[in-house]
BANULO-956433 format. One record per residue: x, y, z of N, C-alpha, C in turn; residue in one letter. Coordinates in steps of 0.2 Angstrom, whole numbers, padded with zeros to 4 digits, always signed. Example, Ala and Ser with C-alpha at 12.3 -4.5 7.8 and 13.67 -1.06 7.14 Angstrom:
+0066-0028+0039+0062-0022+0039+0066-0016+0039a +0064-0011+0035+0068-0005+0036+0064+0000+0039s 
//
This chain:
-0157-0138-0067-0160-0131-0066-0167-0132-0064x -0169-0129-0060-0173-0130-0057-0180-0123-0058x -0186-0124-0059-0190-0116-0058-0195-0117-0055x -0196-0110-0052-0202-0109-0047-0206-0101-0049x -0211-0104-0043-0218-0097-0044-0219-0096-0037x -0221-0089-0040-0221-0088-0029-0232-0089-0031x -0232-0091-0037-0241-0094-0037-0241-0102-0035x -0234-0106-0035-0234-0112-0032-0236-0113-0026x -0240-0119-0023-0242-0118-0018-0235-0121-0014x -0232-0124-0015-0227-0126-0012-0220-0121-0011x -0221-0116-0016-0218-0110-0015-0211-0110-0008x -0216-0106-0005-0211-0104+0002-0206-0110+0005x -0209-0118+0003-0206-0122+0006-0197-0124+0001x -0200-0124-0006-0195-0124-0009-0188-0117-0010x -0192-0111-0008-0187-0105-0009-0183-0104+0000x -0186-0106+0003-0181-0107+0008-0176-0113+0009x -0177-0121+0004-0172-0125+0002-0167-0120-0002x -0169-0118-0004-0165-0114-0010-0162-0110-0004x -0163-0105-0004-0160-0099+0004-0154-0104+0008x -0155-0108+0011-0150-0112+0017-0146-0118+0011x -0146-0119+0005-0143-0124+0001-0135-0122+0003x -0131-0127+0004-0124-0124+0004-0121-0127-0001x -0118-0121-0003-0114-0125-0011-0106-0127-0010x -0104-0127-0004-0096-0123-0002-0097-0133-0001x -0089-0135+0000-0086-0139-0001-0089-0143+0006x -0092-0149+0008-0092-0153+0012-0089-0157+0016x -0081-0157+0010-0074-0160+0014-0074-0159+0023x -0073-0165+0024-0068-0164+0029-0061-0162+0031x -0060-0155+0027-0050-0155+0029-0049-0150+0032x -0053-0149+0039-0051-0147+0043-0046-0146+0047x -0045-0154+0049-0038-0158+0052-0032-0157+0048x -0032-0158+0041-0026-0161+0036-0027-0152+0034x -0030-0147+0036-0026-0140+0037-0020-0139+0042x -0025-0142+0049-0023-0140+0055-0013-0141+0052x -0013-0148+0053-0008-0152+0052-0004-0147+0047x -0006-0145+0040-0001-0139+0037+0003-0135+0040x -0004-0130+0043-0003-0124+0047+0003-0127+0052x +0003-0133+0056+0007-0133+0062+0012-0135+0061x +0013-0138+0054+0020-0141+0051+0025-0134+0049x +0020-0128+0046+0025-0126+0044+0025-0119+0049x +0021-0119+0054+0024-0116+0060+0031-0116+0064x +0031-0124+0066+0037-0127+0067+0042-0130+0064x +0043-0129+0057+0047-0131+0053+0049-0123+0049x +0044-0122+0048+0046-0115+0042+0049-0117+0033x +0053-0116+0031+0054-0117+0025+0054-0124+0023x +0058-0127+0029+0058-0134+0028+0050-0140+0024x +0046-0137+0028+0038-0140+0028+0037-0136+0020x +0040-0127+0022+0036-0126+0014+0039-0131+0006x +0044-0133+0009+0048-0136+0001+0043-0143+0002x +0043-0147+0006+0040-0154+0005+0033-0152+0003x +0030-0147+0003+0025-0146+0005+0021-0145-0003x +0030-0141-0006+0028-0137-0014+0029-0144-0017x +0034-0147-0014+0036-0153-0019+0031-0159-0020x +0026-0159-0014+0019-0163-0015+0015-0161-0018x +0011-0156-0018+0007-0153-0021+0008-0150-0028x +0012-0147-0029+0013-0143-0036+0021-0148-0039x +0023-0152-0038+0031-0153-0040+0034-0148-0043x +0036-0144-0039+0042-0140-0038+0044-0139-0033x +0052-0142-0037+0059-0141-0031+0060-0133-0028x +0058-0132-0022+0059-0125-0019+0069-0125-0017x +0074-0124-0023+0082-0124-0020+0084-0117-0021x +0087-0114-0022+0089-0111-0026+0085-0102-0023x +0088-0097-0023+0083-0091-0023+0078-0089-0030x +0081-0092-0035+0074-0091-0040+0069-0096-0037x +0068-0103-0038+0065-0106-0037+0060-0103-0031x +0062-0100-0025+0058-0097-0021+0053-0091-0023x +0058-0087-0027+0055-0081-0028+0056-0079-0035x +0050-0074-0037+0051-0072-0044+0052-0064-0043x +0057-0063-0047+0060-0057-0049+0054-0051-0048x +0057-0044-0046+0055-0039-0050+0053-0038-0059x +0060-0040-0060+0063-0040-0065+0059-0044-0073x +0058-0051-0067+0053-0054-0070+0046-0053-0072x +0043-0048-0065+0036-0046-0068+0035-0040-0072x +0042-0036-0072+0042-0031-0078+0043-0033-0086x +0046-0037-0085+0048-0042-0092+0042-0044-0096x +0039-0047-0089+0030-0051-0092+0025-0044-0096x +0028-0040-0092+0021-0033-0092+0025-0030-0098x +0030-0029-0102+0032-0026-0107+0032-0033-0111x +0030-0040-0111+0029-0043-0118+0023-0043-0120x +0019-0040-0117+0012-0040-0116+0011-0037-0123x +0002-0039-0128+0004-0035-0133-0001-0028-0130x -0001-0024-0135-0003-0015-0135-0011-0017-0131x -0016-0019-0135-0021-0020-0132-0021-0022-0125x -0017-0028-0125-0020-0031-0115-0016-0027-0111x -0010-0024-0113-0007-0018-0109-0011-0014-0108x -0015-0011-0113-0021-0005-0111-0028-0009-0106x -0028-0013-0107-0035-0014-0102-0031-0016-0097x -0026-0018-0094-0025-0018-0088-0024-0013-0085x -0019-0008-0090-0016-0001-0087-0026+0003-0086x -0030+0003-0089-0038+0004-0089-0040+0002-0082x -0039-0004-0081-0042-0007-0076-0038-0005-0069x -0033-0004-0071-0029-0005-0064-0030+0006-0062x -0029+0009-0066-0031+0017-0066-0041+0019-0062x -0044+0012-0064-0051+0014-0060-0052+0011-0055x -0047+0007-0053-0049+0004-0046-0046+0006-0041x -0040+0009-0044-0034+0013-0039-0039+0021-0041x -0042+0025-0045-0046+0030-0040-0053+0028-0036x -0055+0023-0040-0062+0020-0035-0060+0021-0028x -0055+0016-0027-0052+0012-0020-0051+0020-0015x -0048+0026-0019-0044+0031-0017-0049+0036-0012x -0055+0036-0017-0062+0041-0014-0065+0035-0006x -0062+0029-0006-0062+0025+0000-0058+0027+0006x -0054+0030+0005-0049+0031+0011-0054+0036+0017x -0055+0035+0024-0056+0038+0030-0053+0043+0033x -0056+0049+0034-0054+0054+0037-0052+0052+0044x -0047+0055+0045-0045+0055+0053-0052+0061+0056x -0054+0059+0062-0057+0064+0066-0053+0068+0074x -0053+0074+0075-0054+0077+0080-0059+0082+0083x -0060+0083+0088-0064+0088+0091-0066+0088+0098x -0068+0092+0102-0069+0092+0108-0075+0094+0109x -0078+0088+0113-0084+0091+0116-0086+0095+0124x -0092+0094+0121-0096+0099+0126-0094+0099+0136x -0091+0095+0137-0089+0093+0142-0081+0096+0144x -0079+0098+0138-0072+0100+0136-0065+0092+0134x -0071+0086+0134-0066+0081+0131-0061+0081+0126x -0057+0080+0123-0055+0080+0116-0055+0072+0114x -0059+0071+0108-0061+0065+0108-0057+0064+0101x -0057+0056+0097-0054+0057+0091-0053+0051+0089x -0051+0048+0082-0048+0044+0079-0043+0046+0073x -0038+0040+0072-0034+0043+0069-0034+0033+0063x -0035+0035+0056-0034+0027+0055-0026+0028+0050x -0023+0022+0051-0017+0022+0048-0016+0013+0045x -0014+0013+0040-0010+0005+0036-0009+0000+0041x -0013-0004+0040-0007-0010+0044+0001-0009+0038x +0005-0012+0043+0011-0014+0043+0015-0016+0034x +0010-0024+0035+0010-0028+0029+0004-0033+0028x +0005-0033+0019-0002-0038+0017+0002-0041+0014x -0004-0049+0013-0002-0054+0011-0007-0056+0006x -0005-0057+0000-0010-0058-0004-0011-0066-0007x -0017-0070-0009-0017-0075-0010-0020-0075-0017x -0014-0078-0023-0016-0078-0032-0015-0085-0033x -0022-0088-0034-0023-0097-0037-0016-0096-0041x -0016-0104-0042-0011-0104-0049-0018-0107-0054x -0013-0112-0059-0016-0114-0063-0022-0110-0068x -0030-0115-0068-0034-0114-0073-0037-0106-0070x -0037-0105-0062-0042-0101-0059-0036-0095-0057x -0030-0093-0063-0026-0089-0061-0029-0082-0065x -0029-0079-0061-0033-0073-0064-0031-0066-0062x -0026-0063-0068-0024-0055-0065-0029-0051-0062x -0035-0050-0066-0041-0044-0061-0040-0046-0055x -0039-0053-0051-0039-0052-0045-0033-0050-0040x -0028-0051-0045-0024-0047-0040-0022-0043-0041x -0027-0037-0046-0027-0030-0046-0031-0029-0040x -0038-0032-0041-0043-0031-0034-0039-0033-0027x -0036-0036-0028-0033-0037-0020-0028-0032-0018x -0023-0031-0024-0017-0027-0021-0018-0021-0022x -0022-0017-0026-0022-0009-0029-0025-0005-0021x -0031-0009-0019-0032-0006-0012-0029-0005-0005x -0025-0011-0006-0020-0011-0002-0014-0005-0002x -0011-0004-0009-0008+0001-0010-0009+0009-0009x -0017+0009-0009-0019+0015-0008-0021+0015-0001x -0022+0013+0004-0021+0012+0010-0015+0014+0012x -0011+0013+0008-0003+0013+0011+0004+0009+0014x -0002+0003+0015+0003-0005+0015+0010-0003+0011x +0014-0003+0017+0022-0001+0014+0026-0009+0011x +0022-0014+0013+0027-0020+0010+0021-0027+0007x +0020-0027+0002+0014-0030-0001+0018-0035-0002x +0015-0042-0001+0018-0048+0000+0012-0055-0006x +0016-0055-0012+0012-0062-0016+0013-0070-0016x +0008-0072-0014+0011-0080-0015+0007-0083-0019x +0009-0086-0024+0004-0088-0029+0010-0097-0030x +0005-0103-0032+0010-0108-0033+0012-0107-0040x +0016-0113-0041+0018-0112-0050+0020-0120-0052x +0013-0124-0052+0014-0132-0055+0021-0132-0060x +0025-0137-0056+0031-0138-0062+0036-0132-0062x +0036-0127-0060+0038-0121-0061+0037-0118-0065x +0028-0118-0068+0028-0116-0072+0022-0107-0069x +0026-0101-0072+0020-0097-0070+0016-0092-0075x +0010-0088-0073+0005-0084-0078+0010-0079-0080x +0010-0079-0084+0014-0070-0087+0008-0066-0086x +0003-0066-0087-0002-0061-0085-0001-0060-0076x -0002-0064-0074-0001-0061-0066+0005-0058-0063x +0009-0062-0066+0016-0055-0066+0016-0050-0066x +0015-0049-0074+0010-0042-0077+0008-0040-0071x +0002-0040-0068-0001-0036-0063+0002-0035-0058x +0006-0041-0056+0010-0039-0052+0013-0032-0052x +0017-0034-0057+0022-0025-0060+0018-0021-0057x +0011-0020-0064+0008-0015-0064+0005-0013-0055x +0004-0017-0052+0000-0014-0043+0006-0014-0040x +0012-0014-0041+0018-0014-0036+0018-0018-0033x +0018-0024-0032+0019-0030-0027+0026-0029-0026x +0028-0031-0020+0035-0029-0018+0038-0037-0015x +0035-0042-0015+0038-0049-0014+0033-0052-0018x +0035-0059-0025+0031-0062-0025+0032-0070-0024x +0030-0074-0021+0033-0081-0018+0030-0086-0025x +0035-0090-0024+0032-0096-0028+0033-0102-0023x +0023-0102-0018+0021-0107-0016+0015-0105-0016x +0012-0110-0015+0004-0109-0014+0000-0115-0008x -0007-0114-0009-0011-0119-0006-0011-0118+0002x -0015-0121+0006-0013-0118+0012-0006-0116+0016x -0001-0119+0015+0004-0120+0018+0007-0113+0016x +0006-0109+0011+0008-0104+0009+0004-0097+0013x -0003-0099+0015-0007-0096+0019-0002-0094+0026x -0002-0102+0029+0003-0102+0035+0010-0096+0035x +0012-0097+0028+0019-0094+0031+0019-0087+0031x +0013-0083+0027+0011-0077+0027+0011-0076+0034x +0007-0080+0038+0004-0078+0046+0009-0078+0048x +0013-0083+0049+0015-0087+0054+0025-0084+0053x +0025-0083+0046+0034-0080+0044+0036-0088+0046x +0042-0086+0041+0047-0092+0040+0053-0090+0039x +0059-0093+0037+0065-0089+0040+0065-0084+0033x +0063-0087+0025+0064-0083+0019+0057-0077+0021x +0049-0079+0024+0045-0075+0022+0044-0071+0029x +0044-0065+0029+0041-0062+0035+0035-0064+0036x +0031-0063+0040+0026-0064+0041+0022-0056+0040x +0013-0055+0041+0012-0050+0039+0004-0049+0041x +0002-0044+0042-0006-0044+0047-0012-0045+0045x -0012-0046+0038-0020-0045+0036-0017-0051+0027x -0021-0055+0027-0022-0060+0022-0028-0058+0019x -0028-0059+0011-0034-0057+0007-0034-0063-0001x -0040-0061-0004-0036-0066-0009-0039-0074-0011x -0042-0074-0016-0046-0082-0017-0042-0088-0016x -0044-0095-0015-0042-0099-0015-0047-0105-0018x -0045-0113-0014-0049-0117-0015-0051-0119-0008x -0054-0124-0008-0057-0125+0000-0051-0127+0007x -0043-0128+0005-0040-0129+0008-0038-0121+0011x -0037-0117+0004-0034-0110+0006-0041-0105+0011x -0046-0108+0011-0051-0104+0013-0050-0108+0022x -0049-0114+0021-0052-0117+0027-0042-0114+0032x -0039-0114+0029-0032-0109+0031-0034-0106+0035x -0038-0099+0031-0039-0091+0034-0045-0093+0037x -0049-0096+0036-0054-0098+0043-0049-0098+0049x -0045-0105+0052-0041-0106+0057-0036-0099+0058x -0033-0098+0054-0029-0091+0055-0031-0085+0058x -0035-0087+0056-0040-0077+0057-0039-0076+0067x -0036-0071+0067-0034-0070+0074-0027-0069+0073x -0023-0074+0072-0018-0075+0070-0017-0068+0065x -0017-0066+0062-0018-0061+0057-0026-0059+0054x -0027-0052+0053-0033-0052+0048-0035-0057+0044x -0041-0057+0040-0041-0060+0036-0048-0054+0029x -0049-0057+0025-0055-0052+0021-0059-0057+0023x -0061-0062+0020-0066-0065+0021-0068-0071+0018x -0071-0077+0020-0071-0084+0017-0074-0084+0013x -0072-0086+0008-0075-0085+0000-0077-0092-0001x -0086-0091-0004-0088-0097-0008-0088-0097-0016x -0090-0101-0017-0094-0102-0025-0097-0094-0027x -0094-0093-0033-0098-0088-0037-0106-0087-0037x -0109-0081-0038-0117-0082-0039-0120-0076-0040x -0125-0075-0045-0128-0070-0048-0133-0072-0047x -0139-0064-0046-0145-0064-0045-0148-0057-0052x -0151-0060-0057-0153-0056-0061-0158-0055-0060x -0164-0049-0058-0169-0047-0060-0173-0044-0067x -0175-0045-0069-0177-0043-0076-0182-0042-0080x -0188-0040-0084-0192-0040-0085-0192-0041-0093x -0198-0042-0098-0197-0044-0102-0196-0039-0108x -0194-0035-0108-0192-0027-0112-0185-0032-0113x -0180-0038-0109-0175-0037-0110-0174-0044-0117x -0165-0040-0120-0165-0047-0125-0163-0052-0121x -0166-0060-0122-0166-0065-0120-0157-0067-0118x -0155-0066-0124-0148-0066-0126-0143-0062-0120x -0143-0056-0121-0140-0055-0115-0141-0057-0108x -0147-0057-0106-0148-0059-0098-0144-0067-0099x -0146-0071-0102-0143-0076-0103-0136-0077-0102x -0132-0072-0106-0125-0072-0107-0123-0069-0098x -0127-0066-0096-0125-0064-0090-0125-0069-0082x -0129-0074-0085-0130-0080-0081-0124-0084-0082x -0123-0085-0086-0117-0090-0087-0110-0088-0085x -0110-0081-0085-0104-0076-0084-0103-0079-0077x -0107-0082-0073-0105-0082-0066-0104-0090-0067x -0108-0095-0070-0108-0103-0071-0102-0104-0072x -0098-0101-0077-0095-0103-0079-0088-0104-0076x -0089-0100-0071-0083-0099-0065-0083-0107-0063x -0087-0110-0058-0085-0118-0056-0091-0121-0057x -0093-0127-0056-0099-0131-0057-0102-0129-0050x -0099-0127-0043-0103-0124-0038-0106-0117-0038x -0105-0114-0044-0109-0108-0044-0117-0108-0045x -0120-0103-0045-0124-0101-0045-0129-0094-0047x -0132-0098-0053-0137-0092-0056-0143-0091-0057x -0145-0085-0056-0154-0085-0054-0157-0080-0057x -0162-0081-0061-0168-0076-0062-0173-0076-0061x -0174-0068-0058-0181-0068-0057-0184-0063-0059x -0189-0067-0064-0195-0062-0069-0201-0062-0067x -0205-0057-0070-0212-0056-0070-0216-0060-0078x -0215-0063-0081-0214-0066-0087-0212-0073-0087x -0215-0076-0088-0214-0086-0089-0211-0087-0096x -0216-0083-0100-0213-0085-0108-0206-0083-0107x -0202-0076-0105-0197-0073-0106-0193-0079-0103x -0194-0081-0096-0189-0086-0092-0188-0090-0098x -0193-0095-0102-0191-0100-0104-0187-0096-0111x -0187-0091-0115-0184-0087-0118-0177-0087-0116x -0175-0086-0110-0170-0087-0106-0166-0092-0107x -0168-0097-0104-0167-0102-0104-0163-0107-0111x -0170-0105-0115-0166-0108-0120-0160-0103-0125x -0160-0099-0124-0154-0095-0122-0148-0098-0122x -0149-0099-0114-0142-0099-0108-0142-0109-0113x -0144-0112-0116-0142-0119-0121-0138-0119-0124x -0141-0113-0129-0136-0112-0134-0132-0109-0134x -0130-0104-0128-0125-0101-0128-0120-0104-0126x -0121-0108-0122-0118-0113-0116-0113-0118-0122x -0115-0120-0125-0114-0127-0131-0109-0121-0134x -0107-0117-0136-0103-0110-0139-0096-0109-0135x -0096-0110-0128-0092-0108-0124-0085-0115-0122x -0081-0110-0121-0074-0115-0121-0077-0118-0113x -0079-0116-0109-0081-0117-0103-0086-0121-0102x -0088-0125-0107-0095-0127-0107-0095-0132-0101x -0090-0136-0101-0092-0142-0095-0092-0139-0088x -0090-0135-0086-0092-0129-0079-0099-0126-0079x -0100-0122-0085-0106-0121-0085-0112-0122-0084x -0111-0129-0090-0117-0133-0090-0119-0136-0082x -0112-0138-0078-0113-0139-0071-0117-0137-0069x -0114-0131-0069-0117-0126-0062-0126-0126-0063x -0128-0123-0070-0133-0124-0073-0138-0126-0071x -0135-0136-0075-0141-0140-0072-0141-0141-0062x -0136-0143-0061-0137-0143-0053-0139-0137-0048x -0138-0130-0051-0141-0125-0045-0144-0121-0050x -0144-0120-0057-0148-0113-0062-0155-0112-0059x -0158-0107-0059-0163-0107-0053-0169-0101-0061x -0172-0101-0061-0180-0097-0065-0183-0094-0063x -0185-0090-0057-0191-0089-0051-0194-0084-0057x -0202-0088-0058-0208-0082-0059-0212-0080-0054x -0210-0071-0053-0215-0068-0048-0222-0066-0052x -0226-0065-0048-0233-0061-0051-0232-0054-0053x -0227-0051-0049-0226-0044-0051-0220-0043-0048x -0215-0038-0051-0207-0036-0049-0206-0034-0043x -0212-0030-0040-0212-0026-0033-0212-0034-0027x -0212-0041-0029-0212-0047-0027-0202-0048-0026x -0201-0044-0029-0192-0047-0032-0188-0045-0025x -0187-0039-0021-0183-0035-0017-0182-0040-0011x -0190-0042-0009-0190-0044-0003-0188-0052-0004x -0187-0056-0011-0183-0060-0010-0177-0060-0012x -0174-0057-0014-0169-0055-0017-0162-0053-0009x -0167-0048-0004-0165-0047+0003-0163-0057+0007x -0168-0061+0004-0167-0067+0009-0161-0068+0004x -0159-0070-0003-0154-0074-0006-0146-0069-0003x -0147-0062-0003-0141-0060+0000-0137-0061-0006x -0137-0060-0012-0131-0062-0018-0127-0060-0016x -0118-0063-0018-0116-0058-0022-0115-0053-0027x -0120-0056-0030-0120-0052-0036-0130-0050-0041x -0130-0043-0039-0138-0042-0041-0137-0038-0047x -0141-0040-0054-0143-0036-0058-0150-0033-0057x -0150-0026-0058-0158-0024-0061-0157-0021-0066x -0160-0028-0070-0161-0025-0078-0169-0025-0079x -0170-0016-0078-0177-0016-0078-0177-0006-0081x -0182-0006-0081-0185+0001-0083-0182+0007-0077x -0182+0005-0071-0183+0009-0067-0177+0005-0061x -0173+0004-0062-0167+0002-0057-0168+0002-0050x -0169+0009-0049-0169+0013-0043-0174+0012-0037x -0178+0013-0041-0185+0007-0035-0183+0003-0032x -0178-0003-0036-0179-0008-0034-0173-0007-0030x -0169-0007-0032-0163-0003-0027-0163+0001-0020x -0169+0005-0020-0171+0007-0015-0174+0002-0011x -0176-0004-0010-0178-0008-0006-0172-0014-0005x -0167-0014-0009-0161-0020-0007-0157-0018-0002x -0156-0021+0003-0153-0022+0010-0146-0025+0009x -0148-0030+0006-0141-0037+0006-0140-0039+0000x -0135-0035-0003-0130-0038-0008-0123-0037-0008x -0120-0042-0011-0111-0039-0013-0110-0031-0015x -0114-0032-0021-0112-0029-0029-0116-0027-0033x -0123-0021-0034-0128-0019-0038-0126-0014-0046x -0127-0019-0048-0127-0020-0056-0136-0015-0059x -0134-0008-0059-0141-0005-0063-0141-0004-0071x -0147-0007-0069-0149-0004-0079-0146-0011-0084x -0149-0011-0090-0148-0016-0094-0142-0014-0097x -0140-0009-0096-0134-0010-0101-0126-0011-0095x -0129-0012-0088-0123-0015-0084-0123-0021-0082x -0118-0024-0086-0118-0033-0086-0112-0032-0079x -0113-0039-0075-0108-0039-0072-0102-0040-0073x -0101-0044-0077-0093-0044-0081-0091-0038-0080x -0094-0032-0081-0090-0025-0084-0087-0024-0075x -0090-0027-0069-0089-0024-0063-0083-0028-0061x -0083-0035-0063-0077-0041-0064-0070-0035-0067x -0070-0033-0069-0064-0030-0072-0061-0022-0073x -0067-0017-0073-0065-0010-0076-0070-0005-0074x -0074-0008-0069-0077-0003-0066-0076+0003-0062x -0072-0004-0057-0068+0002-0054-0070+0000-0045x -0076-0002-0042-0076-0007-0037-0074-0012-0036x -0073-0014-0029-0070-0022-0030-0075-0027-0031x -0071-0032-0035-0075-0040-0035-0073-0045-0030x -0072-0043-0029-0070-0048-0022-0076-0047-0017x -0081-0051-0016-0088-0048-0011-0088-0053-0010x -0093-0055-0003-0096-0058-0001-0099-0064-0002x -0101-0070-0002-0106-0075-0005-0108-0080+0000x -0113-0084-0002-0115-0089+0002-0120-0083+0008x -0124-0079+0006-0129-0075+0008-0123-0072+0014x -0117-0069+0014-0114-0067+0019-0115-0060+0018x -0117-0059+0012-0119-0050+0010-0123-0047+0016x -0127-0052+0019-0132-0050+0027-0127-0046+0031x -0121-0047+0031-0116-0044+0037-0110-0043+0034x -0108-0045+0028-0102-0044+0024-0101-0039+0019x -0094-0035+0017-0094-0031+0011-0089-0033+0009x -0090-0030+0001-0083-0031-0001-0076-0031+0000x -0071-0031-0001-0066-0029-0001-0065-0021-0003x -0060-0018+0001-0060-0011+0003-0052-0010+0003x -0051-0002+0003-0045+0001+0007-0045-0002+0016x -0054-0002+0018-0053-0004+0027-0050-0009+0029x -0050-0015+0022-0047-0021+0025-0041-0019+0027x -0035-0014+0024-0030-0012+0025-0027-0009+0029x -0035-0007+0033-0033+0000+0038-0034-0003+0046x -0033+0001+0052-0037+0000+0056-0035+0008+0061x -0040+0008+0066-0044+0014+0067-0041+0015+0072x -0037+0018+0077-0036+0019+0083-0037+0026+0087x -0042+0025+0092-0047+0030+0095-0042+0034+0099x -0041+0042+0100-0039+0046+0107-0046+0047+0112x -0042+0049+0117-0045+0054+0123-0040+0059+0127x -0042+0066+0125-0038+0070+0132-0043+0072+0134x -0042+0074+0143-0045+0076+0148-0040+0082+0152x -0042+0087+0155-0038+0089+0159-0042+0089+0165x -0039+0091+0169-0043+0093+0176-0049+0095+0177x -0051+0099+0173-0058+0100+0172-0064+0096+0169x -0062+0094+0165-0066+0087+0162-0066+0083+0163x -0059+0080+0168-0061+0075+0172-0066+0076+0177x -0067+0082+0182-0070+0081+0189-0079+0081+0185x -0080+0083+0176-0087+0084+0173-0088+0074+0174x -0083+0071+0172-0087+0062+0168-0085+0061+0171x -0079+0061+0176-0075+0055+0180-0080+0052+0185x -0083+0056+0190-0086+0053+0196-0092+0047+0194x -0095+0048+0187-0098+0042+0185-0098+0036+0182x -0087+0039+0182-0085+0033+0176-0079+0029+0186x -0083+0033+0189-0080+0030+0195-0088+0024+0200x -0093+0027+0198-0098+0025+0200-0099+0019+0197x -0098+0018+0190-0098+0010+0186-0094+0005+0187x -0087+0009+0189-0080+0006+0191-0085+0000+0199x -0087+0004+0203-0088+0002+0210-0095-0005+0209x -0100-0002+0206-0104-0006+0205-0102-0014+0202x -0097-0011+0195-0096-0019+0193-0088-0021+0198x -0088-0021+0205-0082-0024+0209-0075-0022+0206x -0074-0017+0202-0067-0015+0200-0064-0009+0204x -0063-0011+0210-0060-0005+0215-0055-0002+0212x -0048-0004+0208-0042-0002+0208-0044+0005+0201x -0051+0003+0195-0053+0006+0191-0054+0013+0193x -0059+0013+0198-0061+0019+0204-0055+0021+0205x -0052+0019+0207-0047+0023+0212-0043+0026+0207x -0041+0026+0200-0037+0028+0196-0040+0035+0194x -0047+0034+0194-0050+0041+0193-0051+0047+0199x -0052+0043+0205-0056+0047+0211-0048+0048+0214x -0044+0047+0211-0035+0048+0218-0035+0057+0211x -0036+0056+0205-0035+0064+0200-0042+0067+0203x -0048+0064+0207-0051+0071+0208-0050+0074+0215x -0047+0069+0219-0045+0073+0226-0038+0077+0224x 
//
């Protein structure tokens, strides 16, 4: 864990180390994607069994083996007991009307010229969603993946999650059921990316991929992206807490760790007006740390990127806060709003002391799925729009063509495109 002052005179040099630090995987498996991707292009299921059988040991034979029932994810969601039944039905009721106040008006009208101009947005086709298996299997996200999709209107939702040994999450099921996934696969890792894109003879293929992975499933939807949509390459976890010393040490802490805890590559940062309070914090985030079943992730993340920054004054916080670009920003402070009013680049804004980010993880009712590795500059979260796309009209008759045509004929000529001209200027003679 590391701490800074922007009174240090070294300051600037070290917070732009910080700024450009990449925490994302180094590997080189670009090529040993490529090699997936093109094996199970031109093989199809054949590549996905060899593929399940080396990575996860499971014999892909059989139609169970391949796919898990309906049946079976209603089964997992009715053994569920009374309580986690209610927080998912909770959870999944606010992000399905969140997501819903998302949906895009179609636009028409004609203007001044007499054009009729317009857009009309409507579902892709099909999605394909990406559910880790194993320790990182986690139903909130394939509520946050699949719920917007369904509200969008995606008529065929497609899950692929692997199942070490054959063995799977009853919880993910459960969500399944509960967001109506209409295919769920038992494969994973990139090869399972591949067959979404690419179809195989058991999987359609499908247009837009969404959905966390590890470095192999990320570096997948990198090279695919064209191939089909994609949401967007996901890094390492990260919070950005601001906070002043009004707050208990204890919580800010517990909310640093909420993001550590995720993998040893995440990232947690605070920044106070207050030196005593950070070390307050700090020893905190020790104790609580040692408490936690997750300690040895934590503790990673922690010592290797935990970050302390003391500002002189909190109106000091926005303007860095814009360069770190979090995923994830708290303002636990007096007056939220202020500082709000000056953030450009986040995932995720967390107001007021009493909104821990956890609460946005699961029932808030936004997606958690956002941007990181400072990509909030030019990225948002996941949406209904990942699911849509927009497609523009134009009418003209007679008349409005002879008002815009002869200019859209004079462009045509300048840039060497006669046949252009002549599609407009043959309607005005």
């Amino acid at each position: 864990m590391q701490r800074l002052s922007t009174s240090d005179a070294d300051f600037e040099r070290k917070f732009a180390r910080l700024v450009d630090e990449r925490r994302e995987s180094e590997a080189d498996i670009a090529h040993t994607v490529s090699d997936i991707l093109a094996a199970v292009r031109q093989r199809g299921d054949a590549a996905l069994t060899e593929f399940t059988q080396r990575f996860d040991h499971h014999q892909l034979g059989k139609e169970d083996d391949w796919r898990i029932s309906a049946e079976s994810c209603a089964a997992a969601f009715d053994a569920l007991d009374t309580e986690l039944r209610e927080a998912l039905e909770l959870a999944a009721s606010r992000i399905r009307a969140y997501h819903a106040e998302q949906l895009p008006a179609d636009r028409d009208y004609t203007d001044e010229t007499g054009v009729r101009l317009g857009a009309k947005w409507r579902p892709v086709d099909a999605a394909g969603l990406y559910v880790p298996g194993g320790r990182a299997a986690y139903p909130s996200s394939l509520l946050m993946n699949a719920i917007p999709a369904k509200v969008a209107g995606v008529e065929r939702l497609v899950v692929t999650t692997p199942t070490p040994r054959g063995e799977t999450n009853p919880l993910v099921l459960a969500a399944a059921h509960l967001a109506g996934v209409d295919e769920l696969w038992r494969v994973g890792g990139a090869q399972a990316v591949a067959a979404l894109a690419y179809g195989t003879e058991r999987i359609s293929r499908v247009d837009v991929i969404t959905g966390p992975g590890n470095d192999y499933v990320a570096e997948a939807k990198r090279q695919l992206f064209g191939v089909v949509g994609i949401d967007m390459v996901a890094g390492p976890s990260e919070i950005l807490v601001i906070a002043d010393n009004k707050n208990d040490p204890d919580w800010i802490a517990a909310d640093l760790l909420s993001q550590a805890e995720h993998d040893p590559s995440s990232q947690s940062i605070l920044i106070t007006d207050d030196a005593t309070f950070a070390s307050e914090v700090e020893d905190a985030v020790d104790v609580q740390c040692s408490q936690l079943s997750t300690e040895k992730s934590a503790r990673a993340s922690w010592d290797a990127h935990g970050v302390l920054l003391v500002v002189k004054d909190l109106s000091e916080a926005p303007a860095l806060a814009n360069r770190l670009a979090a995923e994830h920003v708290e303002l636990a402070v007096d007056d939220p709003e202020a500082l709000f009013a000056q953030l450009r680049h986040a995932g995720s804004v967390f107001l007021g002391r009493h909104t821990p980010e956890a609460v946005g993880d699961y029932v808030a009712g936004p997606n958690h799925v956002l941007p990181t590795g400072r990509r909030a500059r030019f990225a948002s979260g996941l949406s209904v729009l990942d699911f849509m796309k927009r497609t523009s009209f134009i009418s003209l008759d007679k008349d409005s063509l002879s008002r815009i045509g002869p200019a859209a004929i004079a462009l045509a000529r300048v840039e060497g495109l006669p046949a252009h001209a002549n599609s407009v200027e043959f309607r005005l003679k």
